[in-house]
N, C-alpha and C positions, 0 to 999 in steps of 0.2 A: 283889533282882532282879538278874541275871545280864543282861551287855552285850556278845551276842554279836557280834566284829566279822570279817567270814568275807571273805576273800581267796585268789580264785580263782587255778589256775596260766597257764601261760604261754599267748598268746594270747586268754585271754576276760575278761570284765567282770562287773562286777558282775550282770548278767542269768543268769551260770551258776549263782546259788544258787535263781532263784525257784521253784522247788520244795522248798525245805529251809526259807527265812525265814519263810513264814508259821506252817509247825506248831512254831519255835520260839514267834514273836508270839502263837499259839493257847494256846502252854501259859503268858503271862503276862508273858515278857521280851521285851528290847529286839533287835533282829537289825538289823544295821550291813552291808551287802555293800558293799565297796570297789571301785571300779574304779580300777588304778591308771594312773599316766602313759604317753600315747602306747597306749593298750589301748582299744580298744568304740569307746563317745561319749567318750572323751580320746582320740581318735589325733591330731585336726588341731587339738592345741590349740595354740596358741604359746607357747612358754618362752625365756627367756633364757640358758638350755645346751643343750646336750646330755644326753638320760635314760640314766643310769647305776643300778646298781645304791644307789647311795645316792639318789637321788630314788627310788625303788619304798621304801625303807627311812622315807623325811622322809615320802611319802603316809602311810602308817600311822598314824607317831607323829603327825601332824600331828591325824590325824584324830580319834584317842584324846584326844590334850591340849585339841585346839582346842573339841569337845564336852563337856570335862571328863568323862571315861566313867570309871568306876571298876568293880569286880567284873565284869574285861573276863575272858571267855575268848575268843582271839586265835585263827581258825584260818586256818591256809594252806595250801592243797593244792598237789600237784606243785611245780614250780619257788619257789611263791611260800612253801614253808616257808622258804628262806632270808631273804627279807627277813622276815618274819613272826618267824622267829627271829632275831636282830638285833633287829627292834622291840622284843621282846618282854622282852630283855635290857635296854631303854632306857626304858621304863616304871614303872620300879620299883612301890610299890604299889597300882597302877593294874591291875595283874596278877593274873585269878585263877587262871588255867591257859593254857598254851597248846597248841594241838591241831596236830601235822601229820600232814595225811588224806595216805597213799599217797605222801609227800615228801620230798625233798630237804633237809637240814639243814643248817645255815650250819656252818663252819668257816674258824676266821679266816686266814686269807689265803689262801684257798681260794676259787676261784669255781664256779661251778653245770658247767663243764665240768670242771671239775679231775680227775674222777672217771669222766669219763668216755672210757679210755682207746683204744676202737674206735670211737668216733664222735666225739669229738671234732674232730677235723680236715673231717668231713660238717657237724658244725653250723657252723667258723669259715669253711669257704667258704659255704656255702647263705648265710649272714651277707653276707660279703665279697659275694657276689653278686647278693644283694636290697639294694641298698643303704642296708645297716648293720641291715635287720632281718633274724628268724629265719624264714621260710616258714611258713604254717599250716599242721595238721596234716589230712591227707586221711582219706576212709572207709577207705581202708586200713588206716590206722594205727587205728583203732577196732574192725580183726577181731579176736575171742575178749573181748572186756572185755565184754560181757554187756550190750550196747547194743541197742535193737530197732532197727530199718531209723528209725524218725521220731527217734527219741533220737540216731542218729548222723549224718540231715540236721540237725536241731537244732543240735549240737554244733560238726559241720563248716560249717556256711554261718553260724553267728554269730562262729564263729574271727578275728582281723585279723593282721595280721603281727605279731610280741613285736618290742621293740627290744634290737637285737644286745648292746647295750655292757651290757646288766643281768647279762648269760649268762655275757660272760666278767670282769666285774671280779672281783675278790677279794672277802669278805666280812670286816667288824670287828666280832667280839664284844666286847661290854663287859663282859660276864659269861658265867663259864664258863655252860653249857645244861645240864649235867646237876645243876644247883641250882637249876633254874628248875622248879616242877611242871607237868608235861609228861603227854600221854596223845599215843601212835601209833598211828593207824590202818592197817593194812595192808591193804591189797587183795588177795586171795590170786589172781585172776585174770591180774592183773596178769603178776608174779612171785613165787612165795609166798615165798621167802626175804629176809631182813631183810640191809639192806646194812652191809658193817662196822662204818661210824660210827653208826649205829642200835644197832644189836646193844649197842656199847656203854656206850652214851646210858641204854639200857635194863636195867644194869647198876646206875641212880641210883637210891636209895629215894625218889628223887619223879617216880621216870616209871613209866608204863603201858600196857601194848602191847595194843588192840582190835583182831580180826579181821573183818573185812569178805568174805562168798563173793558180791566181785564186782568190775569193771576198775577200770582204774585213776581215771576219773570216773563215782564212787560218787553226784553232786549229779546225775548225769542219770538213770543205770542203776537205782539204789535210794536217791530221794531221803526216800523217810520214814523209813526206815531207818538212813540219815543223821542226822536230827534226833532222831530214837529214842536214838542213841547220843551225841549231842552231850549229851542233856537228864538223860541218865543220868551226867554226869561229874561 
């Protein structure tokens, strides 16, 4: 039995998969949706720091070890392949695959803005300016990803604010990523070409590149589709 553990990107909760968990649950395994710190029903929790990109990286593994899960396939979409990747490096054979839908890829001392060299300076003020979080994202930002009018109320009014400091810390591999067996989902709606560090990722005889003809949140737009593809890896 396969221990899907599915980790949504930036700004949503664990509520962004329930349309993909149960048709994995129907076909027999286990489906995990994490919400991680300061996101959904964790915004107003209280901690003892500040949430960094290593607490988004401790939710995971915590939650893999702390349930003993084994023949985990680990997915993380948008932002959250970086921690996702990270985790998935620090699991050892706890690990059956891991999946990044449409995402972001950790490289180590690199953070989630590192990369991004025209907007970057747009997310660290929008940051600086919501105090220390990243702004949610509006229907705007949902035109052309193949969303209907209810899929991008959905999407936009369960959005909270992301905390800032996950965005810009640097990322620690434990293990190089292209030794890890990996499958890439792309969204071609999105942007259909694959970003550098992808491209070469995919390079590894343990990775595999799936096409997706649809936005970049495939768990709203085409969520059986989704699981169709997850079940098939």
């Amino acid at each position: 039995m396969t221990r899907f553990v599915l980790v949504a990107g930036a700004w949503l909760g664990s509520w962004a998969w329930d349309e993909v968990v149960p048709d994995l649950r129907a076909a027999g395994h286990e489906a995990y949706a994490l919400t991680l710190s300061g996101l959904a029903e964790r915004r107003d929790e209280e901690r003892d720091g500040p949430i960094g990109l290593e607490t988004h990286v401790r939710d995971i593994v915590d939650a893999i070890e702390g349930q003993d899960l084994r023949d985990v396939v680990l997915v993380g979409h948008s932002y959250s392949g970086i921690p996702a990747g990270q985790a998935a490096a620090r699991i050892g054979d706890r690990l059956s695959r891991v999946v990044f839908v449409d995402s972001n890829v950790p490289t180590d001392g690199e953070s989630f803005v590192s990369g991004w060299p025209d907007g970057r300076a747009a997310v660290e003020a929008s940051i600086a300016g919501s105090g220390g979080f990243w702004r949610p994202l509006t229907a705007d930002d949902c035109e052309g990803q193949g969303l209907t009018d209810e899929q991008t109320t959905r999407l936009v009014s369960g959005a909270t604010p992301h905390p800032g400091a996950t965005l810009t810390d640097p990322a620690t591999l434990e293990r190089p990523l292209a030794g890890l067996p990996a499958t890439y989902i792309k969204c071609l709606l999105d942007w259909p070409e694959l970003s550098p560090d992808v491209a070469e990722l995919l390079k590894s005889e343990h990775w595999r590149l799936v096409e997706m003809n649809t936005g970049h949140w495939p768990m709203f737009s085409q969520p059986h589709e989704l699981a169709r593809i997850l079940l098939g890896l």
